[in-house]
KEKE-43780 format. One record per atom (N, C-alpha, C, O): x, y, z. Coordinates in steps of 0.05 Angstrom, whole numbers, plus 5000, padded with zeros to 4 digits. Example, Ala and Ser with C-alpha at 12.3 -4.5 7.8 and 13.67 -1.06 7.14 Angstrom:
526448865156;524649105156;526449345156;528549345169;525749555142;527349795143;525850015157;526850235161;
! end
This chain:
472964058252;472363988224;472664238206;471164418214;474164308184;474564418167;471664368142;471264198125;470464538148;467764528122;468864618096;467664528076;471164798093;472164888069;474464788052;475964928039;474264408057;475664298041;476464328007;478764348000;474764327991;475164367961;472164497956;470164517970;472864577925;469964617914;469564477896;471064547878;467964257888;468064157872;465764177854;463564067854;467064357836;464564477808;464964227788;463264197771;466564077787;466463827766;468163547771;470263607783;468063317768;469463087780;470262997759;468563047741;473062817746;475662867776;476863217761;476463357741;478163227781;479163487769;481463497763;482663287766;483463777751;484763667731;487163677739;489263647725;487063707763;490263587774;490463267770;492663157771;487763117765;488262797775;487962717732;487162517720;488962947723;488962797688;492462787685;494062887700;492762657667;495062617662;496762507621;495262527601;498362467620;498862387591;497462207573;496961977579;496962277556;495462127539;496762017511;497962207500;496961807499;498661747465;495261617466;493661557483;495361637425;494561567410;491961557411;490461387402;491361797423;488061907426;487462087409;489462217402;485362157398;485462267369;481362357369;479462207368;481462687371;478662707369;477362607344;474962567342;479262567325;476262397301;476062127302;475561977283;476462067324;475561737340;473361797353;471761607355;472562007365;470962137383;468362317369;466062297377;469062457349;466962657338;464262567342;462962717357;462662297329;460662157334;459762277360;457562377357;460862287387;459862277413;458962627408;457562717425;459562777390;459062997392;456863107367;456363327357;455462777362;452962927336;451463087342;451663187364;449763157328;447563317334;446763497347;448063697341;445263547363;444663827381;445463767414;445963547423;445263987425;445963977454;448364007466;448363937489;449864057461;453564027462;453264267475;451364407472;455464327492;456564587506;459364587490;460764397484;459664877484;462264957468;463065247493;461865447499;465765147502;467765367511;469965547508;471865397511;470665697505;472665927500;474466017526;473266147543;476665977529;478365997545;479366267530;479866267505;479766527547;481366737542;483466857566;482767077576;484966787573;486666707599;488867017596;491266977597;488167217594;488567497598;486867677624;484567747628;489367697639;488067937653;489568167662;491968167659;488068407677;489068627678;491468617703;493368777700;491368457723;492168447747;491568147759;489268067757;493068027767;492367727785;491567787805;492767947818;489567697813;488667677845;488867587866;488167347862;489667627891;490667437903;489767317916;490367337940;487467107907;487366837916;486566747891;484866567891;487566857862;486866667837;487766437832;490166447836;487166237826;488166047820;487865897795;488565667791;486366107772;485866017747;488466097734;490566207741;487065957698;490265977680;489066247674;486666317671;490866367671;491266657669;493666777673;494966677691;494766997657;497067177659;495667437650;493667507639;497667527659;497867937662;499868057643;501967927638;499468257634;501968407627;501168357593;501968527578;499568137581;499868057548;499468367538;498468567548;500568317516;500568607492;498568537468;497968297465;497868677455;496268627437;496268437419;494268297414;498668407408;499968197392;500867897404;501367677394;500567987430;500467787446;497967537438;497667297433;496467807443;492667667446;493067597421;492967347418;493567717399;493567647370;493267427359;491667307345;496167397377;497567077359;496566877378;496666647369;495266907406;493266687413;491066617402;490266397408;489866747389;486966817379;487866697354;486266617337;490566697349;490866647309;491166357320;490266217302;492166147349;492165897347;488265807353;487265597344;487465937363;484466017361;482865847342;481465637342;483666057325;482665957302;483565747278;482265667259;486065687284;487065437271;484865227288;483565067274;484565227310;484064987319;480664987317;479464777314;479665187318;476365157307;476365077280;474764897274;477965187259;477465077239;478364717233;477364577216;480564627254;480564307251;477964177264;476463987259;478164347281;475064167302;472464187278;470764017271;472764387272;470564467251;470164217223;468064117215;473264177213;472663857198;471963647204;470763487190;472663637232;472663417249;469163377251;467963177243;468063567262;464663547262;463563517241;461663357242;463963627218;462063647201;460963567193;458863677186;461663277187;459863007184;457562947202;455362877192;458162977237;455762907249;453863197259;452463207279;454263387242;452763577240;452463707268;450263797274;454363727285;454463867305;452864137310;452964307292;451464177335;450064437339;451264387373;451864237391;451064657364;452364737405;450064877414;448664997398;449364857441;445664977445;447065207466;445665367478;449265217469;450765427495;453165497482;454065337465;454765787489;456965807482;458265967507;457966217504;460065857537;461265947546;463866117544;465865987537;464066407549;467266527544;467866577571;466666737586;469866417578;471366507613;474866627606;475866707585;475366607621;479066767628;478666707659;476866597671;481766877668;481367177652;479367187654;477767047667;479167427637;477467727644;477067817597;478367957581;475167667596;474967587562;475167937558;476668027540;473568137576;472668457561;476268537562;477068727549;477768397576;480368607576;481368587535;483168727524;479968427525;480368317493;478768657492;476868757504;481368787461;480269057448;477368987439;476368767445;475969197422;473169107404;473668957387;472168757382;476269017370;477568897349;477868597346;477568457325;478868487383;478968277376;476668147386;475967927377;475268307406;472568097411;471368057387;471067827378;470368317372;469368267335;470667997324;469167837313;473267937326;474367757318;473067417323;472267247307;473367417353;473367277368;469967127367;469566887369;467967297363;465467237366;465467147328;465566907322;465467307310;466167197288;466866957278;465566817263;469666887290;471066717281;468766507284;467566417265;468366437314;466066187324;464066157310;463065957300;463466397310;459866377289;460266277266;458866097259;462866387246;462966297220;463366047211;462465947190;465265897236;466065577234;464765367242;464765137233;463065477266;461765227280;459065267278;458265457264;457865157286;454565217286;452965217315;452665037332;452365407315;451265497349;448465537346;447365687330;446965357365;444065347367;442765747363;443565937375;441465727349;439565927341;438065977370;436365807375;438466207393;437166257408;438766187429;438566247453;440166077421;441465907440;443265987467;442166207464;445166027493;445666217513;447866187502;448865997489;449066487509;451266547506;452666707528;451766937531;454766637545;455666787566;458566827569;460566687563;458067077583;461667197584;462067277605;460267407615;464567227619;466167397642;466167687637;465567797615;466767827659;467168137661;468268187691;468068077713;469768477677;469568497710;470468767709;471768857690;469368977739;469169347731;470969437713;470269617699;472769367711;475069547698;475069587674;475569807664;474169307658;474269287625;470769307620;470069187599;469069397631;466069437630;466169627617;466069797635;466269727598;464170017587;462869927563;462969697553;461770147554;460370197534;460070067508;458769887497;461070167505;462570077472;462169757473;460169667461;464569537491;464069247495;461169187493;460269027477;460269287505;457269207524;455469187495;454168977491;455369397478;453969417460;454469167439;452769037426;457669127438;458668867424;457268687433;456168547416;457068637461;455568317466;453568337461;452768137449;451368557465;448468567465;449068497431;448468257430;449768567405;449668597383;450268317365;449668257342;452068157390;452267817391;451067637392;451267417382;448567807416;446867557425;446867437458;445367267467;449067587470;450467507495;447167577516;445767777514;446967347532;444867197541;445267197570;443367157585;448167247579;448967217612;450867287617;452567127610;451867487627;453667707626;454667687661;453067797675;456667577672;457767517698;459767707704;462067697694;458867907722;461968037735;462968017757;461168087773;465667947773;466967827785;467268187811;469268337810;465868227821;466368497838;466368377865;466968547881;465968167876;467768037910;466568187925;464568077935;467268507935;465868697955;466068887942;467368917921;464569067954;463769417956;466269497970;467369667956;467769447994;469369528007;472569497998;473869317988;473269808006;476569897986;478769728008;481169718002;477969608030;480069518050;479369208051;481369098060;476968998043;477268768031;478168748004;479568548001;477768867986;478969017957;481168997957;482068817943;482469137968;485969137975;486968887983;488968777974;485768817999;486768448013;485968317998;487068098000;484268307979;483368067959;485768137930;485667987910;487368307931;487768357896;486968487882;488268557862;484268587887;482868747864;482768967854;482069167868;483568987829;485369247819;482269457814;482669697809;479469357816;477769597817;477169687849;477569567869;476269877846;474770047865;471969997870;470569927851;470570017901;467870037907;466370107884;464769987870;467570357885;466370597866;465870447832;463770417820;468170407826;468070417800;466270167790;465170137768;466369897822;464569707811;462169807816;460569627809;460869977824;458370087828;457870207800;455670187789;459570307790;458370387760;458170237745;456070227734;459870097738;460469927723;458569707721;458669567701;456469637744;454569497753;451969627742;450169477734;451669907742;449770057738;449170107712;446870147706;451670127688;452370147654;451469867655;449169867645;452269587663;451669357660;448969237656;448469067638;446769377682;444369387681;442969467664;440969357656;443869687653;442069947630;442069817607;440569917590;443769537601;443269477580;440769157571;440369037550;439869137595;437169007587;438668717587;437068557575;440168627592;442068317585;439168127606;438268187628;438267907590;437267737606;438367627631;436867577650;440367597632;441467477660;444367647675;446667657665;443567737696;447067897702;446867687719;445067567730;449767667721;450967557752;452567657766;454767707755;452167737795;455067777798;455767677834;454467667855;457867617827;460567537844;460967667874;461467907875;460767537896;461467617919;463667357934;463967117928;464967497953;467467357971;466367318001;465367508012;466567058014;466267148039;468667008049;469966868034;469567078086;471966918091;474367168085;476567148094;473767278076;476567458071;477567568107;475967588126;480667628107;481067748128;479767948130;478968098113;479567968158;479068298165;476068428161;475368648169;473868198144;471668168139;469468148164;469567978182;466768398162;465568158187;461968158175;461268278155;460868048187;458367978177;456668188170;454768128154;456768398176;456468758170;456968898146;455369028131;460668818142;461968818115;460068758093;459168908076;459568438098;459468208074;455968338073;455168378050;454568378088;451868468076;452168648069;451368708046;453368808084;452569168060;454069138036;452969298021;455769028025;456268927997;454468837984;454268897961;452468667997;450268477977;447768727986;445868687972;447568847996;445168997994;445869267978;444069427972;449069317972;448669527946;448869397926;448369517905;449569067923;449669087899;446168917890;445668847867;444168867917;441668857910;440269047890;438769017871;442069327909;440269587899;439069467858;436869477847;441269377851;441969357827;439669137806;439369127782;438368967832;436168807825;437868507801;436768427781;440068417810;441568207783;439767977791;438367977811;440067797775;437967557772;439267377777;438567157770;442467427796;443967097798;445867337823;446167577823;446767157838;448167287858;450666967871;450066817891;452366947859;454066717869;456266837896;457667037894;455966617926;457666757930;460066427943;459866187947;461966617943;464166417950;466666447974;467966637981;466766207981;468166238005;470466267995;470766187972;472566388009;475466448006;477266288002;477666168023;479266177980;480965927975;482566117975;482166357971;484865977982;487966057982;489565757973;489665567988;490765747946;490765477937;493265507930;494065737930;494965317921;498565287911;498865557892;496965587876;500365727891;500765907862;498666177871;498766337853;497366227888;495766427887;497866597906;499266517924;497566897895;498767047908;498467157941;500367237954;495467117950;495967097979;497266838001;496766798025;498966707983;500166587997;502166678018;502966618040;502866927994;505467048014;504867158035;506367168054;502167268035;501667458064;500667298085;500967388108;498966968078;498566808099;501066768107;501166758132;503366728094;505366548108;506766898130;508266908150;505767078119;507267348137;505067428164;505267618179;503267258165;501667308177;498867338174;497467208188;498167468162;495267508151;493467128156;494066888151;490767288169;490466948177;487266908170;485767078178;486366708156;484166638154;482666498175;483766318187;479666568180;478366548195;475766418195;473566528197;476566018193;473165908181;470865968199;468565988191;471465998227;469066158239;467066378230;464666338225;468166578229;467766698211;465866728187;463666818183;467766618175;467266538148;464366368142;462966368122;463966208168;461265988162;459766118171;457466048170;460366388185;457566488201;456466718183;454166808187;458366808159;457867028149;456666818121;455766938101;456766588121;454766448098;452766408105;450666358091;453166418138;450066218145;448166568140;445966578129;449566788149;447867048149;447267128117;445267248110;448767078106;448567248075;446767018070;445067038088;446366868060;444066618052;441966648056;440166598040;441566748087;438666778097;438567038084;437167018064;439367248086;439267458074;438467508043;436567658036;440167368026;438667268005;436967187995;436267247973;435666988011;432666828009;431166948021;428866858020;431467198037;429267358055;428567648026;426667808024;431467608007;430667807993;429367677968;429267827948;428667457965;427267347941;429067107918;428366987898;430767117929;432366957916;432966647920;433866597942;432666477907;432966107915;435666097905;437066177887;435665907937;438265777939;438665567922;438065347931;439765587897;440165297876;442265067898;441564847907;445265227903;447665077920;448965287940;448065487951;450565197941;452665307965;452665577958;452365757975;453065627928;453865877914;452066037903;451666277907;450265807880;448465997864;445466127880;443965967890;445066317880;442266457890;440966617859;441766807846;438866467858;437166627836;435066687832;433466537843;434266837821;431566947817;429166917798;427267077795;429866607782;428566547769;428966277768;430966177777;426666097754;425865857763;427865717737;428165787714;428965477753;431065447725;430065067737;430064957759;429464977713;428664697709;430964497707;433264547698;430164227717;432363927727;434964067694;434664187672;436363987704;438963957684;440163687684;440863637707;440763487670;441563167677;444363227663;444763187639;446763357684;449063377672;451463197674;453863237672;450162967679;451962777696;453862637663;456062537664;452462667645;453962597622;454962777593;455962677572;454163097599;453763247581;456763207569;458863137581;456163307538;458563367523;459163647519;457563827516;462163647518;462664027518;465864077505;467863957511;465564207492;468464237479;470464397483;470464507462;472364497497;473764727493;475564737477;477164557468;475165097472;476865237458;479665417463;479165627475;481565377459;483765587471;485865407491;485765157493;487565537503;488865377528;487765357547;486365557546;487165217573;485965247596;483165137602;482165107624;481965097579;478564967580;479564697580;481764617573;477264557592;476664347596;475064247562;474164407546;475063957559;472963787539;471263547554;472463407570;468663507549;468663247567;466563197532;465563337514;466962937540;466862777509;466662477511;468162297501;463962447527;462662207537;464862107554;464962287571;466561917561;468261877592;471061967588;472661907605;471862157564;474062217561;473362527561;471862647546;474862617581;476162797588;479162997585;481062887595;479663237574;481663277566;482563587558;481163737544;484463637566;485263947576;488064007564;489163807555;489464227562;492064317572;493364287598;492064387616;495364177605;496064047632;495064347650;495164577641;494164267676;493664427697;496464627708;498364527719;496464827704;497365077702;496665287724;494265287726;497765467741;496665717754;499665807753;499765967735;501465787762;503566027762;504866147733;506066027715;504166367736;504766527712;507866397696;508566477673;509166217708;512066117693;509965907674;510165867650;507565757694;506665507685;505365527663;505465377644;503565797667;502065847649;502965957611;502265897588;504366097621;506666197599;507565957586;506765937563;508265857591;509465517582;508265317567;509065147550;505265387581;503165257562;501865467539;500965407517;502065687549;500765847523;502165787501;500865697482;504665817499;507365757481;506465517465;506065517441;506065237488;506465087468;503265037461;503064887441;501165107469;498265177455;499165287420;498265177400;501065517422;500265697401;502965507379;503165587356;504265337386;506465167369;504664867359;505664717341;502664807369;501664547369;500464587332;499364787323;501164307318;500664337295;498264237284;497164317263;497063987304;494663817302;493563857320;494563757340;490764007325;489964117351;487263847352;485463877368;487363637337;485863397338;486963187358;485663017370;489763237361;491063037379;491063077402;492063287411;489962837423;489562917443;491562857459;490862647470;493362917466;495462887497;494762927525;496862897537;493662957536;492163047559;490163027579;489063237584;489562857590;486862837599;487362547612;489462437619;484062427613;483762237633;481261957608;480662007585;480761797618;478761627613;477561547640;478761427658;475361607639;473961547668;472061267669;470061267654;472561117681;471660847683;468660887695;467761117700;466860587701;463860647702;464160717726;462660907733;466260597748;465560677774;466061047781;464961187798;467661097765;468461407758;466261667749;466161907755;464061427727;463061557715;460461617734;459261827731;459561367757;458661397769;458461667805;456761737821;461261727801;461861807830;461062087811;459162207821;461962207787;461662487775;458562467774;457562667785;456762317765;453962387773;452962417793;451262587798;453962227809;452762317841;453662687845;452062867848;456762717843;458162997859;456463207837;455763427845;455863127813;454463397793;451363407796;449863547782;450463237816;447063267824;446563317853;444663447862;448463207866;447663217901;448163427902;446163567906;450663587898;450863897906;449464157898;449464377908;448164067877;446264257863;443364177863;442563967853;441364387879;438564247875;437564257847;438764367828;434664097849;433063967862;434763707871;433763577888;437063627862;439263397879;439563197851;439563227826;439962957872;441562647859;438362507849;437362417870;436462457826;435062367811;435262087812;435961947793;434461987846;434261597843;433861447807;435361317793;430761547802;430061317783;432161477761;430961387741;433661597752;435161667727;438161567726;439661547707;438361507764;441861417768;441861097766;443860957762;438560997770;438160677760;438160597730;438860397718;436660917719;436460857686;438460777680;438560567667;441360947688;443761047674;445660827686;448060857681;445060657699;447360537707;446960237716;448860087719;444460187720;442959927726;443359797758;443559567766;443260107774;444559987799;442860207817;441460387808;443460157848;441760317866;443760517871;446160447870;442860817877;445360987878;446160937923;448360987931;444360847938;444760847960;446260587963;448060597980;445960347951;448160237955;450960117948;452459947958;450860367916;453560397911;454960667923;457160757917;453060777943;454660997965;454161067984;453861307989;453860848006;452760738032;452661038050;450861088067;455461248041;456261468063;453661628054;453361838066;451561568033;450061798028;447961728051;446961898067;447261438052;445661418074;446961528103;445661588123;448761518100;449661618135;449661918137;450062038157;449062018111;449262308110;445462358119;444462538132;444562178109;442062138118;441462228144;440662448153;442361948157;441861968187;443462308204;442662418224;445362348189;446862648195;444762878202;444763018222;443062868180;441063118176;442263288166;442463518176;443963178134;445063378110;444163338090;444663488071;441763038087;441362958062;439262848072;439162698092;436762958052;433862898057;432462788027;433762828007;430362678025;429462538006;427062728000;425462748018;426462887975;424862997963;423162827931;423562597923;421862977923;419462897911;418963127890;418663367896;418863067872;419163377849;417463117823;418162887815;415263277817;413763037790;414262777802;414662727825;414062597777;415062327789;418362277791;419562077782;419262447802;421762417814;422962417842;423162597858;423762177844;424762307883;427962337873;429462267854;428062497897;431062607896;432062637923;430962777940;434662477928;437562587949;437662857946;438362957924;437163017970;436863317967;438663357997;438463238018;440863627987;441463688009;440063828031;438463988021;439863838055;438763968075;440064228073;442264238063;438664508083;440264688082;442064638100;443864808096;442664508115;445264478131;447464428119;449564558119;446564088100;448163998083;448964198060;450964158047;447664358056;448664558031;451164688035;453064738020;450464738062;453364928075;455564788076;457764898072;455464558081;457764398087;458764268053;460164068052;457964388031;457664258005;461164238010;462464038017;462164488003;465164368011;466964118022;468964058009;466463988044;466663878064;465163588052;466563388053;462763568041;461163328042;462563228008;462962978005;462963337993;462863367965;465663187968;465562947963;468363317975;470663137980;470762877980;472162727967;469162817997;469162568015;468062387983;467762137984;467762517962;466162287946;468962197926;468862027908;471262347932;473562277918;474361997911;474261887933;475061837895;475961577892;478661557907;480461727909;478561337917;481761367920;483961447903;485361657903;483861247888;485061297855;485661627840;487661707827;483661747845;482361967837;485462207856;487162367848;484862127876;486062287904;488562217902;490162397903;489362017901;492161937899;493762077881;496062137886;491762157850;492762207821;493562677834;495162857828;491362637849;491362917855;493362907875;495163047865;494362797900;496662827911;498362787908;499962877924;499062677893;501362687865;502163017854;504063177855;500163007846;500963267832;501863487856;504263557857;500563557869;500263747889;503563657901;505263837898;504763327919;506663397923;509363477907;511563547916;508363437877;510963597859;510863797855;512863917847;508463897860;508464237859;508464447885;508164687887;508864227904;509764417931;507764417950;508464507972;505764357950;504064447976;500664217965;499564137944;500264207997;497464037998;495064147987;494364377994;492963957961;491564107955;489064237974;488764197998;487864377960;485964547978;487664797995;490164827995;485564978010;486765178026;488665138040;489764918044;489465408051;492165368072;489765198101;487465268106;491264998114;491264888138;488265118154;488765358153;487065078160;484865198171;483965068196;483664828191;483565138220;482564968241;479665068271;479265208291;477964798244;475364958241;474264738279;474064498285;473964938289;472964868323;470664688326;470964458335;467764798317;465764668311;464064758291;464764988285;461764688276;459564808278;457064918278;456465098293;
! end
């Protein structure tokens, strides 16, 4: 059994979206009145590709580059911006991902944070979080976000070690992410996060802890870590296919050790990934609304869904930035999916089971007028498995994974795919060359 089938951070995903006519966000705005909305920023610049990235992102942009993305930027906040104004839109969150948003000069982050604040309206208090990562960390930035408001500050540092470093892509140093971690700290940010790899070649359970115990030294309040993908378009493809070989043995034993490790050092296991240090209350995301901004973000907009077509090789990506920054009506939607009830049902289950306190029985009856165990019989068999246990939180019971089942989130999470759903994704995958998920892995037992 292969445990490291997909990760599935959101359902369906966006290989399974496709063309869209005569869809039009001010048919839609309504679904986006009032308060609570998540608003995103796509900045798809970075210093160096990594090799096992598989986000939209390119290397090499010039200033003017960033420029004239940032100038389609802001064309399109200011249409979205007419588009809301009537139902008085407030955003209570403001996500910035890439890329690597700090590799943006001061000039243009000043820009960039500006622009948003001036057009849209963002909850007063409200979180605000940004990517980072060692290289583009100093000073100067740091003071920009603190001076923003920036609320959760995530940097992407994988290991401490210069010889997993090298095999992962990563254009920083041990060293320099050790500082860069330490300037990060000094500035008081309510929430750091940061980023670890397990599964890499050449990795062993020794490795992967003394990484997380220097970057404990550091005391961050979120510690995500993630198993190793090698997916269509990522640059360690070339060295699996030359040899270089991944190892899910390995790999599951150095999660099962870092986890305990983590929870022995004070930290709760939210999922597979997140470990934190502070008590973070139910979230009911099974229907949230969220908008993105830029090329490469996602929108979800009550069952409609909708993006820039899915992109990773720098030809693909290039292609879409282009026609991002040519598009004249950034209201028109081409892109995306409409997700039906049985659809809308499988994305609540996959956005609550994998994340504790879990799947919320009496809220999946509120929301849908049905039992969630016997519109998904495999959850009961996951039951009888001993991956999925029944908890009790207020007057709520909840489908909770077992820590067993947590480990296997990869592996269990798949299986909730529609057919439909999977078909739309193997599609894509066989026109673009290769089966989705990792390279072929052959996992013994465990």
């Amino acid at each position: 059994m292969n445990p490291y089938l997909q990760y599935m951070y959101s359902y369906p995903h966006k290989t399974a979206y496709g063309p869209l006519t005569g869809v039009n966000l001010k048919d839609y705005g309504e679904r986006l009145s009032g308060n609570g909305h998540g608003l995103y920023l796509h900045l798809p610049f970075c210093q160096t590709k990594c090799g096992y990235c598989n986000l939209f992102s390119v290397t090499g942009a010039k200033d003017e580059e960033i420029d004239r993305y940032l100038d389609g930027v802001e064309r399109q906040v200011k249409e979205y911006r007419h588009v809301l104004k009537p139902f008085k839109t407030v955003f209570s969150d403001f996500t910035i991902g890439g890329g690597t948003p700090l590799l943006l000069t001061e000039r243009q982050l000043e820009r960039m944070f500006s622009l948003v604040n001036d057009q849209l309206c963002l909850e007063k208090d409200g979180e605000i979080v940004i990517e980072t990562a060692p290289n583009q960390t100093d000073t100067e930035k740091l003071r920009l976000l603190q001076r923003w408001g920036v609320t959760r500050v995530s940097m992407g540092i994988q290991s401490f070690s210069e010889t997993e470093l090298k095999t992962l892509g990563r254009s920083h140093s041990g060293k320099k992410a050790q500082e860069a971690l330490e300037l990060l700290m000094s500035f008081g940010f309510p929430c750091v996060n940061i980023d670890f790899i397990y599964g890499i070649p050449g990795q062993s359970i020794t490795s992967l802890l003394d990484s997380l115990k220097k970057g404990l030294k550091f005391h961050p309040q979120e510690i995500f870590l993630y198993p190793l993908y090698v997916k269509h378009g990522a640059g360690l493809i070339k060295k699996l296919k030359k040899g270089l070989v991944l190892e899910p043995e390995n790999a599951y034993l150095q999660y099962q050790e870092a986890s305990a490790f983590l929870k022995a050092h004070g930290y709760r296991q939210d999922s597979m990934r997140r470990f934190v240090k502070y008590k973070r209350s139910f979230s009911d995301c099974g229907f949230g609304t969220s908008l993105a901004l830029g090329c490469g973000g996602r929108s979800y907009v009550g069952n409609l869904h909708f993006c820039t077509p899915y992109a990773i090789t720098r030809h693909d990506c290039i292609r879409e930035l282009e026609n991002f920054e040519a598009v004249r009506d950034f209201t028109v939607i081409s892109h995306g999916i409409f997700l039906s009830k049985e659809e809308e049902k499988r994305r609540y289950v996959i956005r609550h089971l994998l994340i504790r306190p879990g799947l919320p029985i009496k809220r999946y009856r509120n929301c849908f007028g049905t039992e969630v165990l016997q519109d998904f019989p495999l959850i009961s068999c996951w039951q009888e498995q001993g991956v999925v246990t029944m908890e009790k939180e207020a007057e709520e019971e909840y489908l909770t994974l077992t820590q067993k089942g947590l480990g296997l989130s990869d592996y269990l999470g798949p299986q909730l795919i529609s057919t439909e759903i999977g078909e739309r994704m193997a599609q894509w995958e066989m026109i673009h060359g290769q089966a989705h998920g990792s390279l072929p892995w052959q996992f013994k037992e465990l």
